[in-house]
TORPA-4810 file (N, C-alpha, C, O; in nm, 3 decimals):
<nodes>
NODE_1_5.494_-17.291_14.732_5.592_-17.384_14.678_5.550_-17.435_14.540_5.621_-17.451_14.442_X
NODE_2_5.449_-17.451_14.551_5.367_-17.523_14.383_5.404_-17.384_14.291_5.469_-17.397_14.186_X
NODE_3_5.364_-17.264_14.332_5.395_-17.192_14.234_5.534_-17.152_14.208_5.531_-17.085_14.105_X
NODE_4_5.592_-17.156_14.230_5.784_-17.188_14.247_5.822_-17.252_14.131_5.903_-17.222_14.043_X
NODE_5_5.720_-17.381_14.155_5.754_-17.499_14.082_5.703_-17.469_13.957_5.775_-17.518_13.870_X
NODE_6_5.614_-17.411_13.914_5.536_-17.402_13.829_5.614_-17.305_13.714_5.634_-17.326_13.594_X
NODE_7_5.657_-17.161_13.821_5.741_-17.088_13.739_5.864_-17.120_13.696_5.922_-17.059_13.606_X
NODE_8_5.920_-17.237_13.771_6.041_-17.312_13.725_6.055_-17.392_13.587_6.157_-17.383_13.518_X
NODE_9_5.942_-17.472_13.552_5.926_-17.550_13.480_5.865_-17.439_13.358_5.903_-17.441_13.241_X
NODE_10_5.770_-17.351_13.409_5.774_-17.245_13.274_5.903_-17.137_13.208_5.902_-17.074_13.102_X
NODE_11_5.995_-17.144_13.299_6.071_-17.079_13.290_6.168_-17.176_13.166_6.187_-17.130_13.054_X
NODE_12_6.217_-17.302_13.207_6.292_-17.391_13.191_6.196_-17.405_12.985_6.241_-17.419_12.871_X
NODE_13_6.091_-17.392_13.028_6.022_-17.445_12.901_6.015_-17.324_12.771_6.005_-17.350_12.651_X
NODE_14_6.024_-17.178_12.837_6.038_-17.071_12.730_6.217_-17.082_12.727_6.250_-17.139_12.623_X
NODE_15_6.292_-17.058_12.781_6.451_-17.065_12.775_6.486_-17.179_12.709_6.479_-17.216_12.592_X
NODE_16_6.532_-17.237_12.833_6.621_-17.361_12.825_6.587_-17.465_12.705_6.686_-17.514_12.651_X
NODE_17_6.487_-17.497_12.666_6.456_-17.586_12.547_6.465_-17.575_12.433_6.471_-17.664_12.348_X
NODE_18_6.468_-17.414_12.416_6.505_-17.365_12.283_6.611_-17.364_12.213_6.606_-17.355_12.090_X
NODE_19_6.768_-17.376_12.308_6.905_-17.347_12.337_6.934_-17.565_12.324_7.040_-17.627_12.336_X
NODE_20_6.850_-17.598_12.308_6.903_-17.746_12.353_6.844_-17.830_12.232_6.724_-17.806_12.216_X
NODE_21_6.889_-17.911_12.155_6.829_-17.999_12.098_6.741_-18.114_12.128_6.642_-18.142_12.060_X
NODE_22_6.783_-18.184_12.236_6.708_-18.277_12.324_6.686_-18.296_12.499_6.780_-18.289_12.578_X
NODE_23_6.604_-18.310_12.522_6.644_-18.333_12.696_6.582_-18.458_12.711_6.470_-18.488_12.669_X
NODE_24_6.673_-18.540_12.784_6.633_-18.709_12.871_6.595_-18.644_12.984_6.632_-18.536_13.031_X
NODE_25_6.491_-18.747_13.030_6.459_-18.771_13.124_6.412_-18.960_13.168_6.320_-19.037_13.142_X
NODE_26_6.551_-18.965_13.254_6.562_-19.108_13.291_6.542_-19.110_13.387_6.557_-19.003_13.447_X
NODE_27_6.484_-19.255_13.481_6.513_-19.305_13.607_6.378_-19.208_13.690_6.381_-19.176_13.809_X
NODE_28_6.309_-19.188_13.632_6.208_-19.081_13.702_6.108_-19.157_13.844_6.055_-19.264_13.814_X
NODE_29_6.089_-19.119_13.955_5.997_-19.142_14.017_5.857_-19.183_13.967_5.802_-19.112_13.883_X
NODE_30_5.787_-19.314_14.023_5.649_-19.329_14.005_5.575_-19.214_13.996_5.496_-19.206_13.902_X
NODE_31_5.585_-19.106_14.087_5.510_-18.979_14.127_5.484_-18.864_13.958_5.396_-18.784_13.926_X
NODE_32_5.599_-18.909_13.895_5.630_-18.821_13.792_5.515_-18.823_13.686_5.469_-18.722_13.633_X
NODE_33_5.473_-18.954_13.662_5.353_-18.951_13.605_5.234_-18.861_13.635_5.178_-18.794_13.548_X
NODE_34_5.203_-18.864_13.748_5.086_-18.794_13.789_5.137_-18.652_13.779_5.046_-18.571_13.760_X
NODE_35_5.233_-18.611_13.785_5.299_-18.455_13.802_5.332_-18.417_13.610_5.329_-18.305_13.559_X
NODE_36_5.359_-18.538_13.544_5.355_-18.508_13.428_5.198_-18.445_13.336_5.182_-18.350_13.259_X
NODE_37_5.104_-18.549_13.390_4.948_-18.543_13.340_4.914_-18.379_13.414_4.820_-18.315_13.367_X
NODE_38_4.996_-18.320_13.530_4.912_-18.173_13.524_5.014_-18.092_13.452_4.956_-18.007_13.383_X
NODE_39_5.158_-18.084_13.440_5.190_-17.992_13.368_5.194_-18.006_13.224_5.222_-17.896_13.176_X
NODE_40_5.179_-18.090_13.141_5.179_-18.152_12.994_5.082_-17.982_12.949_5.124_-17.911_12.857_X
NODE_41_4.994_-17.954_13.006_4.908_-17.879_12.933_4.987_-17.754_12.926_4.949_-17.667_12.847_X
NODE_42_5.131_-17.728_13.027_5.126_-17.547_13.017_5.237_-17.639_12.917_5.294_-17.546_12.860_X
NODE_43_5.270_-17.705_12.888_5.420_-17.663_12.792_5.388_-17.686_12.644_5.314_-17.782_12.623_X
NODE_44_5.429_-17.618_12.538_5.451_-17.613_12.420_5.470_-17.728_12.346_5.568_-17.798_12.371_X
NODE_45_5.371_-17.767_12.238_5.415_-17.830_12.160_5.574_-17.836_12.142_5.647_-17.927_12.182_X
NODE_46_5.613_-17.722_12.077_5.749_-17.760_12.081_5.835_-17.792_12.190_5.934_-17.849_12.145_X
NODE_47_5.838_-17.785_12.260_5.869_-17.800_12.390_5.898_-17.929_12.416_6.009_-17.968_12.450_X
NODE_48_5.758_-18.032_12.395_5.725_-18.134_12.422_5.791_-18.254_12.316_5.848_-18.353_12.362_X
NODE_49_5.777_-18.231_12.173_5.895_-18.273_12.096_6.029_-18.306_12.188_6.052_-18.416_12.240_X
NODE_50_6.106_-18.195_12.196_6.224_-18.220_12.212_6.265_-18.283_12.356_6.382_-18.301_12.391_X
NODE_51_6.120_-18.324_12.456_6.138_-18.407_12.579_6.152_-18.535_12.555_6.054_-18.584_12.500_X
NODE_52_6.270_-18.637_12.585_6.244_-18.803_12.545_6.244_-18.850_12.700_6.312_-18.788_12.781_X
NODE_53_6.182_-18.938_12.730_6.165_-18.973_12.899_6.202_-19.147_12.828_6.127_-19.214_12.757_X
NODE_54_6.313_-19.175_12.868_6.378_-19.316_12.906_6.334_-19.407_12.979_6.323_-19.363_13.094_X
NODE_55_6.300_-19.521_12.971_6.253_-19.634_13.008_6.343_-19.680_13.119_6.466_-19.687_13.113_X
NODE_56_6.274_-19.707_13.212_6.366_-19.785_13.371_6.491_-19.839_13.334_6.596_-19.808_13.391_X
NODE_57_6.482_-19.934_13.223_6.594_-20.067_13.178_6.715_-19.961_13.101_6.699_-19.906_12.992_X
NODE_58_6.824_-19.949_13.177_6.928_-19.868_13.086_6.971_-19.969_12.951_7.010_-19.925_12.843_X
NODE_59_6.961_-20.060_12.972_7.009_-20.121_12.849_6.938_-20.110_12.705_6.983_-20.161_12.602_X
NODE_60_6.804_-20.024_12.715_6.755_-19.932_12.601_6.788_-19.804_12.612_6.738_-19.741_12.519_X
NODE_61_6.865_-19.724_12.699_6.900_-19.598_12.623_6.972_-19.615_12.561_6.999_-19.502_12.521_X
NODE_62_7.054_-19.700_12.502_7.199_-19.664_12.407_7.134_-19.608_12.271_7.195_-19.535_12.193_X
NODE_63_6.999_-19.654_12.252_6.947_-19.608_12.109_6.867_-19.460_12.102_6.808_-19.403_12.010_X
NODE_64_6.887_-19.431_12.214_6.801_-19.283_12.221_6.950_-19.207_12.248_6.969_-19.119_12.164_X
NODE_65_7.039_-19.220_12.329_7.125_-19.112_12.361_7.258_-19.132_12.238_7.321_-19.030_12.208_X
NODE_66_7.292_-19.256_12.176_7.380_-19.210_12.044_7.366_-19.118_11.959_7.468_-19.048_11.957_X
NODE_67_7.290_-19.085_11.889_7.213_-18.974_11.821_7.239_-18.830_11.844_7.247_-18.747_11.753_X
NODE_68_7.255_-18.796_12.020_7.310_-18.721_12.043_7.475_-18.675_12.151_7.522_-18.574_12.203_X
NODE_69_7.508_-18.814_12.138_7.657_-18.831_12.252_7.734_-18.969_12.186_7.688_-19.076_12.148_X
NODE_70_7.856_-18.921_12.191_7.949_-19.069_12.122_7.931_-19.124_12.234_7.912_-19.093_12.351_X
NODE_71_7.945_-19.262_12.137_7.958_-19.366_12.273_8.078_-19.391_12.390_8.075_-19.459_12.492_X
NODE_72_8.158_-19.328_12.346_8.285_-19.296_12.437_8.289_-19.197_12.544_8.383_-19.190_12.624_X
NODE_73_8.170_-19.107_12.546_8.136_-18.983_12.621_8.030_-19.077_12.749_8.075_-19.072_12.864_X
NODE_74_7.943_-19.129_12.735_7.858_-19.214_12.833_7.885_-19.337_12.886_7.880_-19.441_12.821_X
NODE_75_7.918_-19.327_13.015_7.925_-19.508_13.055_7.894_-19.615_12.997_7.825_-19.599_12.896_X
NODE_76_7.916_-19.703_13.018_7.911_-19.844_13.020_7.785_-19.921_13.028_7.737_-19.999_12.945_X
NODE_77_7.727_-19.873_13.181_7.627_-19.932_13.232_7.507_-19.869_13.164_7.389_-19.901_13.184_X
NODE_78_7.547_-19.786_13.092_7.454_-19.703_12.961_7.460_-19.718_12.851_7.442_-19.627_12.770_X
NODE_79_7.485_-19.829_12.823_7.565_-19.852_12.660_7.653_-19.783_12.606_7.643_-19.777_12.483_X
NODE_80_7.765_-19.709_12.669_7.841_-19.633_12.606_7.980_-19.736_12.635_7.976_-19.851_12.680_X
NODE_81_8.119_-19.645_12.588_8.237_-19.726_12.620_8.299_-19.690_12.716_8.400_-19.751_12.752_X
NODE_82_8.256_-19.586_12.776_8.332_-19.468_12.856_8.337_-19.609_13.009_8.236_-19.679_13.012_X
NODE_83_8.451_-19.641_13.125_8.421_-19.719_13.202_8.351_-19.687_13.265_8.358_-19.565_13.254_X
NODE_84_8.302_-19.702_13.312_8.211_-19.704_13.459_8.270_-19.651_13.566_8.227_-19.550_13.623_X
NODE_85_8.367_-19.711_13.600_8.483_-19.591_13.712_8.539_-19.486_13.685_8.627_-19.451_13.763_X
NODE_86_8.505_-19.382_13.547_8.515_-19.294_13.550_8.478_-19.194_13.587_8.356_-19.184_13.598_X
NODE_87_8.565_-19.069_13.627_8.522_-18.966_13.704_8.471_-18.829_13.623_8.563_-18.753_13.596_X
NODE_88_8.377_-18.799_13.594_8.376_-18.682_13.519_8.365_-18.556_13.607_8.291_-18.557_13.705_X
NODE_89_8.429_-18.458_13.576_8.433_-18.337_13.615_8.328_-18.248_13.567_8.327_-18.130_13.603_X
</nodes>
């Protein structure tokens, strides 16, 4: 299973990051830390750039995710305008 995981996250880190300008990572488990400190070493500088990991308090992402999403595209409870009872497909 670890190696699953391992090839997942290498996989995700030669592809997927290259194709993307930024990736969040919000709301993460306590656990993530410790799982961050062993994989930090296989991924790429570049790689690692374009990871932003969000702070618990949503009321600081509005300044990390404008940059890349109008504020009309993200909820409310995220600093955006979009309502909150909206349904996205």
């Amino acid at each position: 299973m670890v190696r699953n995981n391992i090839d997942m996250i290498s996989m995700y880190a030669v592809y997927i990051i290259y194709i993307s300008c930024c990736s969040m990572l919000s709301s993460a488990p306590s656990m993530f830390g410790m799982f961050w400190k062993l994989i930090k070493p296989l991924v790429s500088a570049a790689t690692h750039e374009k990871l932003q990991f969000l702070p618990a308090d949503k009321s600081n992402w509005k300044s990390a995710i404008v940059p890349y999403v109008n504020e009309d595209q993200f909820w409310e409870s995220y600093g955006g305008t979009l309502p909150d009872n909206t349904q996205v497909i």
